[in-house]
Steps between C-alpha positions, in 0.01 A plus 500: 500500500681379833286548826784577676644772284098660504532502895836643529377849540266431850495449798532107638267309597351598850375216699133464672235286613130403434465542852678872503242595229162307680585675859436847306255472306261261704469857711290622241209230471509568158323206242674547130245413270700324175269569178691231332469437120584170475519248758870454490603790731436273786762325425707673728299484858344236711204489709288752366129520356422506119224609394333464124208654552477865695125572614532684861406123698854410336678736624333489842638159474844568453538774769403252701836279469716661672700556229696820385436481128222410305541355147200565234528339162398757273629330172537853358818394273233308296212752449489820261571833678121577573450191644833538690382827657103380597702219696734743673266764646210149606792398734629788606113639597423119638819476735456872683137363520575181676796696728165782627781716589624293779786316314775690341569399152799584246450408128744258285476461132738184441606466160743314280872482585518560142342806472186395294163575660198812484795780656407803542134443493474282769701737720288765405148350549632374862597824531156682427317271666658587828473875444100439371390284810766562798660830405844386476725647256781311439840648462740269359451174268806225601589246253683235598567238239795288605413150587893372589385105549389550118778646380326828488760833644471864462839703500554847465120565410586228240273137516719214335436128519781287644664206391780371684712827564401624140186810505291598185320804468125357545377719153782196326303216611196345360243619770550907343380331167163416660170566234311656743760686798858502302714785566869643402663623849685316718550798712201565720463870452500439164227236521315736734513746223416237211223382652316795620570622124688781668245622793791450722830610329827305643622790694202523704566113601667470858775190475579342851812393390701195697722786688171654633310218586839349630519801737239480671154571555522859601707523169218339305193711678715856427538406170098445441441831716411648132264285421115636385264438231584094507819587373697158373758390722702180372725301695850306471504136677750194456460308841187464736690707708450811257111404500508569878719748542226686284257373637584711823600762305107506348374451826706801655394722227151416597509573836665837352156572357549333137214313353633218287412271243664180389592361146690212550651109436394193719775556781376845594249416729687240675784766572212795595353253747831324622442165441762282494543272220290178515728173449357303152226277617557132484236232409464400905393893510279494187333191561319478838408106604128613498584540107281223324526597082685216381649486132725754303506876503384748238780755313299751311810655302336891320805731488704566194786648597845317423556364846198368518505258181837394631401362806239351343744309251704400806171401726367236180901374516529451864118352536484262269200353606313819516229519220503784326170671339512799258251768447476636184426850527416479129172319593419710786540872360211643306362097420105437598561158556783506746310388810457107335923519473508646844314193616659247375858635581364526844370117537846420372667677768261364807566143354842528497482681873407183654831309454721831488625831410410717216634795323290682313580799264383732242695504170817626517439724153400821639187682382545888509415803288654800430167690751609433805084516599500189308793331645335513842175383324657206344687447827136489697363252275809247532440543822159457554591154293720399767270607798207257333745218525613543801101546599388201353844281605471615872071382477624146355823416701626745753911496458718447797684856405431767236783728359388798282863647277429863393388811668112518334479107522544468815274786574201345328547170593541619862177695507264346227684136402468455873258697662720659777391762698746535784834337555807485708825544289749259754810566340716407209600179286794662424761740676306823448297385233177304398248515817257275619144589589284258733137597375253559818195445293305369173519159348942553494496478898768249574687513158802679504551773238854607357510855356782505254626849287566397114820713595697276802702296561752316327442238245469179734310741766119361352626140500674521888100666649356188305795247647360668846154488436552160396674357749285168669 
């Protein structure tokens, strides 16, 4: 399917600024708070506190910052529904806590650009939570999955991935085959209907379409006026341009009345907040000259996922003198004696840190079960296996860098591999993609951390961060 045959029908591209979009909605002193369910939706923004933990004091720290958003790294994508919903309503009771009333928040679940993640629930429980403790009913739901630096574009109510000008229906790649959060609609009102096994049928589904959003926001606030009972409300976006042209479209239907929710990809927030995009970092940027960990960097490689393993292959090809260290998940699922191998795959890794870099990876054969409960479960304990090596690596030879590949690695590894609390994501490795965070506390302080989705990037993408990284 031709791109430009699928956008032959709208309107043109309409031209805006970050800046347009941050001189509106600064008026509103408004903090988003980003429930985030892996780490990788910061990949987008700079210059904003992460949080992996969300008792009230964290929060109180974040408001604090000065900043307009406010990411919190749920790691929902990785936990059984239950768990998924406990997590929701903690943060969502925690932040109005910490904000006493005297800050006003809006709520962002970020999800996959792929459409895999805990939707509706999470919606739902945000939703309730607001009603139970602030009184807030919330009208409209607005998913928002298009991530253009990734490839990712909605059309038409339609979500396709791009490649060159070609676009597939997302429900014909791999991601819709997931074990636990597959699906078989490409168009969003179907997948509305799909996945709230038909709570919301697709007529009930508002569709911003580009010629509304490309119109205007007065066109985009009339068209929500009928919005009530969290109705879902999924929008079209190719450029960032479309991102903030809706974004002031959402922000004039809230000063209409509308109460709003958000279900979207990584570049949503940067668009809602207008930010501009950050320029990729460079090693000068990384690497202050206070900077004193000497030796190689740490590549903790978790997803799956096709792109992934290719950039992987092309990382070992272009790094030749990269050491390479397998986990085998075979001796880490369901096996008492898993901590000995744990410990001697991590004394290999610190030795080998001294004199330079090391990628690391689980198996590439893929553990999974037809119970998508026991997916996740063998998915926790791989990664539990990679958070002790990273624990006991980081205690024996702190790396110069550390890069975590895959959404629930990078989580873990962030938050229990190495003990961060709070962080600043600084901006991206790569045009739009793959952020860094500068920890502001535990024993990580000073060691940069690369957050990078199992689904970016193209196959030398992995090996150019490390080339970066790397770089004397």
């Amino acid at each position: 399917m031709i791109e430009r045959q699928v956008l032959a029908d709208f309107l043109p591209d309409v031209s805006i600024s970050a800046a347009d979009v941050a001189a509106i909605v600064s008026t509103t002193a408004t903090i988003l708070v980003v429930l985030d369910d892996d780490p990788t939706g910061t990949q987008s923004v700079s210059n904003l506190p992460v949080l992996t933990q969300w008792d009230v004091a964290d929060f109180e720290w974040a408001f604090t910052q000065g900043a307009s958003a406010v990411y919190v790294l749920t790691n929902t994508r990785s936990l059984d529904p239950a768990e998924a919903a406990t997590r929701n309503r903690e943060i969502v009771v925690n932040a109005l806590a910490a904000a006493a009333g005297n800050t006003p928040l809006a709520f962002v679940s970020r999800s996959d650009s792929t459409l895999r993640g805990h939707y509706p629930l999470e919606t739902d429980v945000i939703a309730e939570t607001l009603l139970e403790i602030s009184g807030e009913r919330i009208d409209g739901v607005v998913i928002v999955p298009a991530f253009p630096d990734a490839g990712r574009v909605t059309i038409g109510g339609t979500h396709y991935m791009r490649s060159g000008d070609e676009l597939t229906p997302v429900a014909e790649t791999e991601f819709a085959k997931d074990a636990t959060f597959g699906y078989t609609h490409s168009d969003l009102a179907g997948w509305v209907e799909e996945k709230s096994a038909g709570r919301f049928t697709t007529d009930q589904v508002i569709v911003l379409d580009l010629n509304i959003i490309r119109a205007g926001a007065d066109a985009v606030a009339d068209a929500l006026a009928g919005a009530t009972g969290s109705t879902p409300i999924v929008a079209d976006a190719v450029t960032e341009e479309d991102l903030r042209l809706l974004a002031l479209g959402l922000v004039e239907s809230e000063s209409r009345g509308k109460k709003l929710l958000y279900r979207v990809g990584p570049p949503f927030v940067r668009a809602r907040i207008g930010q501009e995009k950050h320029n990729p970092l460079t090693a000068a940027e990384v690497f202050p000259a206070s900077h004193t960990n000497t030796g190689g960097g740490l590549i903790v490689v978790g997803s799956h996922v096709g792109v992934t393993s290719r950039q992987l292959a092309q990382l070992r090809v272009e790094r030749p003198d990269a050491v390479t260290i397998e986990i085998d998940v075979t001796k880490v699922i369901n096996v008492p004696a898993a901590e000995q191998y744990l410990d001697e795959v991590s004394a290999q890794i610190a030795g080998h840190l001294a004199t330079g870099d090391v990628i690391v990876h689980t198996s590439r054969l893929l553990v999974k079960s037809d119970d998508p409960n026991e997916s996740l479960d063998f998915s926790r304990q791989v990664s539990a296996a990679v958070v002790a090596v990273v624990q006991k690596t980081l205690a024996a030879h702190p790396p110069r860098f550390v890069i975590a590949k895959g959404g629930i690695t990078s989580s873990d590894v962030a938050a229990h591999g190495l003990s961060i609390r709070h962080a600043i994501v600084r901006g991206p490795m790569l045009p739009g993609i793959v952020s860094l965070w500068e920890p502001v506390d535990g024993p990580a302080i000073g060691i940069p951390y690369i957050v990078f989705a199992g689904n970016v990037g193209d196959d030398d993408s992995l090996a150019r961060v490390v080339e970066t990284l790397s770089a004397p």
